[in-house]
N, C-alpha and C positions, 0 to 999 in steps of 0.2 A: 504494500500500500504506500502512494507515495504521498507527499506534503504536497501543501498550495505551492510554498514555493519550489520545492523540484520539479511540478508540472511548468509551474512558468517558464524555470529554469530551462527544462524542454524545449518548449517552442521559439526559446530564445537562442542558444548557445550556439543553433546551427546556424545562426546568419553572420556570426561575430567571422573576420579576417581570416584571424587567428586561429578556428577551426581548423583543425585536421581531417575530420570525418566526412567532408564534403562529399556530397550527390550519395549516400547513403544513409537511410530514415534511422530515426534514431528510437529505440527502442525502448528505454527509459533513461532518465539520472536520476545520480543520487547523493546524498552528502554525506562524504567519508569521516570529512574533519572537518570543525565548526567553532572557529576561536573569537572572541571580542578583542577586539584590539581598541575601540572605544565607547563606550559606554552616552545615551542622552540622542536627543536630536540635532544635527546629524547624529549617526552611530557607525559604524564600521565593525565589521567581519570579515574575517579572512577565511574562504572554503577551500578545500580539498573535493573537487567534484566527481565523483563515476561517470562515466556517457558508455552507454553501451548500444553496441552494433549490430548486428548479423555475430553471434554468437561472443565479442571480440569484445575488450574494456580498457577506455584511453580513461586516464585521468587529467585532468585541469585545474588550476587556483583561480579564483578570483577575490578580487576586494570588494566585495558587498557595502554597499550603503547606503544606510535606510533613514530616510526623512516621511515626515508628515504630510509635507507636498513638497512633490519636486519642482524645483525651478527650472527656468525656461532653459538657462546655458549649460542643465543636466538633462535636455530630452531626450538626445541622441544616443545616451546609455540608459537609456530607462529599459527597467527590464519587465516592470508589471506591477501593480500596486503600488505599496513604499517602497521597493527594493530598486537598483542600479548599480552601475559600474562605476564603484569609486577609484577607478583608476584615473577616472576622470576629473573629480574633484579635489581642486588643489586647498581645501580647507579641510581637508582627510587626511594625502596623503602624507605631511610634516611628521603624521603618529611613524611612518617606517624607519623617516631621519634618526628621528629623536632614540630610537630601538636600536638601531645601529649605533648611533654616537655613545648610548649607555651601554653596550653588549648584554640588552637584556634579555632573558625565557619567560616568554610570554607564554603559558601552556607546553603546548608540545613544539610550538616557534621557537628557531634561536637566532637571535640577531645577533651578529659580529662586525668590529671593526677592523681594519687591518692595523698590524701593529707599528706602531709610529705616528699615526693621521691623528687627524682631529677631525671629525665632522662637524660643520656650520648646519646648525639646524635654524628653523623660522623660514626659512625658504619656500617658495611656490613653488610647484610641477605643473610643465607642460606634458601631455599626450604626444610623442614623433606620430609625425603619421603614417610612415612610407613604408613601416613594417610587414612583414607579412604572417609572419610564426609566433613572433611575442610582442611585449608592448613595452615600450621605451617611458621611462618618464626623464624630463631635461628638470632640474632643479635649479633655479636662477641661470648663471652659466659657471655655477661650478660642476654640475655633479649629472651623470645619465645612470641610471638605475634601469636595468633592463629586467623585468619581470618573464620568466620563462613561463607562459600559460602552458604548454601542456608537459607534464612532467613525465620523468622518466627514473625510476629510481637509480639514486648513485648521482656522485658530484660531479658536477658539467666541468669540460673538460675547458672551458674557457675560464674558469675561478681556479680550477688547478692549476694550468700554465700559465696566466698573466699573476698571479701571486707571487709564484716561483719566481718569473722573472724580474718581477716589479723588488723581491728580495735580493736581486743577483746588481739590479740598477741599472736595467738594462733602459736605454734609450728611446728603443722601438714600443713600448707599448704603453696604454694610459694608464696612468697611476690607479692604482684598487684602493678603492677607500671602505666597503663592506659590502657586506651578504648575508642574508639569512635562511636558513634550512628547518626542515624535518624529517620523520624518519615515515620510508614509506616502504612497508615490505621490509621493512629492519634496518635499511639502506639511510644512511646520513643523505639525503637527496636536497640539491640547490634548490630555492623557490626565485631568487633574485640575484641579482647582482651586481653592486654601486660603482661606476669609474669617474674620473675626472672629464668632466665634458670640455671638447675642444674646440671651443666654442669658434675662433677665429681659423681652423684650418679649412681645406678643401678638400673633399674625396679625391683619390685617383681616377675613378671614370668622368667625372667630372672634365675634369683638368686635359685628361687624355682628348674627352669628346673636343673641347675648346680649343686644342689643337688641331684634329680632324679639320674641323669647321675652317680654319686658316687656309689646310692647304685645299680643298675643295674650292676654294674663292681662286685658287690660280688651274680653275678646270681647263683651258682651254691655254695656259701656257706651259705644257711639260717642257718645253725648255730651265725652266726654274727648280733645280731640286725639291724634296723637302727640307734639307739641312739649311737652305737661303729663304726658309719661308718663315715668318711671324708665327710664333707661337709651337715652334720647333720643341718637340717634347722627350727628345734622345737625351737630354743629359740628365733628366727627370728619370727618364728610365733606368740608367745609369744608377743612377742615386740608390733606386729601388731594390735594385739589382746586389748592392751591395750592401743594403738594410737586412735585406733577404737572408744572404748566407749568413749574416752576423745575428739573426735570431735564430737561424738554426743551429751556430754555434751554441749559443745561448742554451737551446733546448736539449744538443745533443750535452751538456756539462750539467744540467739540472735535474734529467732525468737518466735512468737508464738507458742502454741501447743495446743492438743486438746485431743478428746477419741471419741475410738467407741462404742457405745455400744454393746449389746448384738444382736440385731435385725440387726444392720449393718451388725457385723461379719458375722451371717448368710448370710445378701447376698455375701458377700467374699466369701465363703464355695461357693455358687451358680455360682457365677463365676469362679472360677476355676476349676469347676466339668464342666460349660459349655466348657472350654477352653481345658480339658481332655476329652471332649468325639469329640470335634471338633477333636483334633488331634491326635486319634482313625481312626477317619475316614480316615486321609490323609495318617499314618501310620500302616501299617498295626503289623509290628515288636513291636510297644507297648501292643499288646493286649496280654492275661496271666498276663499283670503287674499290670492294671488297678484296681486290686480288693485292694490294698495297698493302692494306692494313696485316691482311695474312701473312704477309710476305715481312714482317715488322714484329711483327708475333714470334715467326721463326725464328730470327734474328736475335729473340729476347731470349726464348727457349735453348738456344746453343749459348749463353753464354755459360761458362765455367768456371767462375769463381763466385765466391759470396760476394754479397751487396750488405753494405750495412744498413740498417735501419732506424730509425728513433721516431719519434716523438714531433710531429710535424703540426702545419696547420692544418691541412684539411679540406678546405674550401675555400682556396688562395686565388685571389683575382682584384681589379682595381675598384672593386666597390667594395676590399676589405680594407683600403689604406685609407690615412688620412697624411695631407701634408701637411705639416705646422710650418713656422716661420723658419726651422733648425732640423726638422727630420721628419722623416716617413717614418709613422706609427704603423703597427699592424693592430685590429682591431677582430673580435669573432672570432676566437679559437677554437669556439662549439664543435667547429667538425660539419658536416651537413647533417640538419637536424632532424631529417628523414629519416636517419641510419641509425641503428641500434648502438647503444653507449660505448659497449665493448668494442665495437667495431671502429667508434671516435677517437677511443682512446688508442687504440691498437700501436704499435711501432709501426712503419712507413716509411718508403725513399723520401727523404727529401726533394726529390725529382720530381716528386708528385704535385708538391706545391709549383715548382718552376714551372710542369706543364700546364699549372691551372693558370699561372700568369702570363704563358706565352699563348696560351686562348684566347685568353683577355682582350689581349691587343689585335687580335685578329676581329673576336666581335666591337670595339672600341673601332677599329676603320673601318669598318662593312655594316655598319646596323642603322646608319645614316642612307645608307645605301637605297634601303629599301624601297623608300616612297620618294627618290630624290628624281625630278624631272631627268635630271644627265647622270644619272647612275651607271649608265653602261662603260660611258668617257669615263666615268672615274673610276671604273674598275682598279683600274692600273697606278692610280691615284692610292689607293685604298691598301692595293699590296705593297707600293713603296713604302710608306707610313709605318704597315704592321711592322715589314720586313725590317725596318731601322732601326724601329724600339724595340723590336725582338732583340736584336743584335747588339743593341746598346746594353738594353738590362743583362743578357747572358754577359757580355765583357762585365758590367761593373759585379754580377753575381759571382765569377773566378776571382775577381778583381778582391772580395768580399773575403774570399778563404773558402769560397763551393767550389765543386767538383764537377765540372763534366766535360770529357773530354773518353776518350776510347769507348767500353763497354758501356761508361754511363751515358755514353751522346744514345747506345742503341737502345738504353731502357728507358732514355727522355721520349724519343722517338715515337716508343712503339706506346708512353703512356698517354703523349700529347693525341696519338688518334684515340685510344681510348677515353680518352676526355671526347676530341668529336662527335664518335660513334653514338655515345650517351647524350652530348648532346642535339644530334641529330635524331633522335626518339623522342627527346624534351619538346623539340620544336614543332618534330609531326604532332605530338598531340596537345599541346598547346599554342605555339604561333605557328601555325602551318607559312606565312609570310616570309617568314624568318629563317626558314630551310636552308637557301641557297649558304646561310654564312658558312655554316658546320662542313657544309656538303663539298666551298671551296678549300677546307684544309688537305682534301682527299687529291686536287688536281693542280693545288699549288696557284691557281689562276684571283 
């Protein structure tokens, strides 16, 4: 039997962003965990929620808050009755500051700060809006607090490796100032997690697109390199390139590492020829390309020596960086938040991030492409561009103290199609527009 409010809960959860469960009806919720975090009107609640599926049970947090009547600049989180998303309400949420700057247990909550900080409480939260998976709160412009709404028991791999390094003084990432967890299935499991908000830098994709946008303006004088053009973004690259291996330094000295051997690598090779011929099948526009990628695969599978492993980012591209006025931060160490934890956490080439950021640059010069009246002229426009800042970030990533060079150039290789391959599946079934990007890492064009 459920409450008034788990039914509302119901018909609400599935429309939020931040769902996971989307296009499958939801069969109940339910409330796991039910904490007061403040007492009166307003009031706040922190839940622990069930959603259950087609046999299957995600669980999600929310910050509950309940008024007598809601106001007009809380409609848009209204959930039904008194109840809403007080994620939204910046006279709620000061109670999380305040819990972290004390390291206090509130029930089965425990707020933490890092050791050293101070947290400035009295502060307002904005809602980011551009998320998709969790929900960001900006706190004046010191602080972003990223709320992981659906949880996964076990600590996010982003509070374990920005801690660590934020311990080590490492340059590249934003200062951790707190967090707080529970225990879910016995598991110390993250609910949140406070950084320093940087407030004045710029993303990388950002930065990269605004360079694009420069040289497209000289579409009709390929006489003009891109190195002579406005807004030339090779020594940025550079930069990155060398930010990069210095946090894998960083990672490979904080945590453990390991190696694969030779027989693993094969099955690497195995699985991602499974993963290519899977998506073969759902795609038909891959086939003709196929014989590269195999042929890359093989390549991977003969080699014979171990590869070392560590402790990587995961989901490495220029909408994870941020420039400040003095260095590329890396930002999202979660891992992709699709994948199971074990799997986030897992040891990993290093390679694997470099191939995620030599993708990058590839959709950073081609995604402009799409709807551009002279998109065909700039085809050629588009591969110069990739091809430069490619070439720039791998020099300044050697340049950094990374590795790749012999058998690691074959396992960049053969990871960088395995990033296309996947993301040419991503794109048939959600921008089908958007195909041709992936599709030109297979023809070089």
């Amino acid at each position: 039997m459920t409450t008034a409010l788990e039914d509302l809960l119901a018909g609400w959860i599935g429309r939020q962003r931040w769902f996971a469960g989307k296009g499958r009806a939801i069969d109940g919720v339910g409330i796991e965990s039910d904490v007061e975090l403040k007492s009166g009107d307003p009031g706040l609640r922190h839940l622990v929620l069930q959603v259950h599926q087609a046999g299957a049970r995600d669980r999600y947090q929310l910050l509950l808050g309940t008024r007598r009547s809601i106001p007009q600049r809380l409609q848009h989180a209204h959930i039904g009755g008194r109840y809403y998303d007080a994620a939204h309400d910046a006279e709620l949420t000061g109670v999380l500051l305040e819990a972290m700057a004390q390291g206090a247990d509130i029930g089965p909550l425990r707020f933490r700060a890092m050791e050293g900080v101070t947290i400035e409480t009295g502060l307002r939260s904005l809602v980011l809006g551009a998320e998709q998976s969790n929900t960001s709160l900006v706190y004046g412009e010191a602080y972003i607090c990223k709320l992981f709404r659906r949880l996964v028991p076990g600590v996010n791999p982003e509070v374990e490796i920005v801690t660590a390094l934020a311990r080590r003084g490492s340059p590249h990432i934003a200062q951790p100032y707190g967090w707080f967890t529970t225990d879910i299935d016995g598991e110390d499991t993250t609910l949140a997690f406070m950084q320093r908000y940087l407030s004045t830098a710029n993303d990388g994709w950002s930065l990269a697109l605004a360079s694009v946008r420069d040289l497209y303006g000289y579409a009709h004088q390929p006489e003009i390199p891109a190195s002579e053009v406005g807004g030339d973004f090779a020594a940025e690259s550079r930069r990155l390139g060398i930010a990069t291996a210095r946090v894998h330094r960083e990672l490979a000295a904080a945590f453990p590492t390991g190696t694969l051997d030779p027989p693993e690598i094969k099955r690497m090779a195995e699985r991602l020829r499974a993963r290519l011929d899977q998506t073969l099948l759902e795609v038909p526009q891959l086939r003709g390309h196929d014989a590269v990628v195999h042929a890359a695969y093989d390549r991977l599978a003969d080699i014979d020596r171990p590869i070392t492993v560590q402790r990587v980012h995961g989901d490495y591209h220029l909408g994870q960086v941020m420039r400040t006025h003095t260095e590329w931060v890396v930002l999202d160490f979660e891992g992709e938040p699709g994948q199971p934890l074990e799997e986030r956490r897992a040891l990993d080439t290093p390679l694997r991030d470099v191939a995620g950021m030599l993708r990058s640059f590839d959709y950073a010069s081609r995604h402009l492409l799409m709807d551009h009246p002279e998109g065909r002229i700039l085809t050629s426009r588009a591969a110069e561009w990739s091809a430069r800042n490619r070439a720039a970030f791998l020099d300044g990533y050697t340049e950094g103290g990374g590795r790749v060079h012999g058998d690691d150039a074959v396992l960049l290789r053969a990871l960088e199609y395995a990033k296309a391959v996947y993301e040419v599946g991503y794109e048939a079934r959600n921008r089908p527009t958007w195909l041709p990007i992936p599709l030109a890492a297979f023809t070089g064009s």
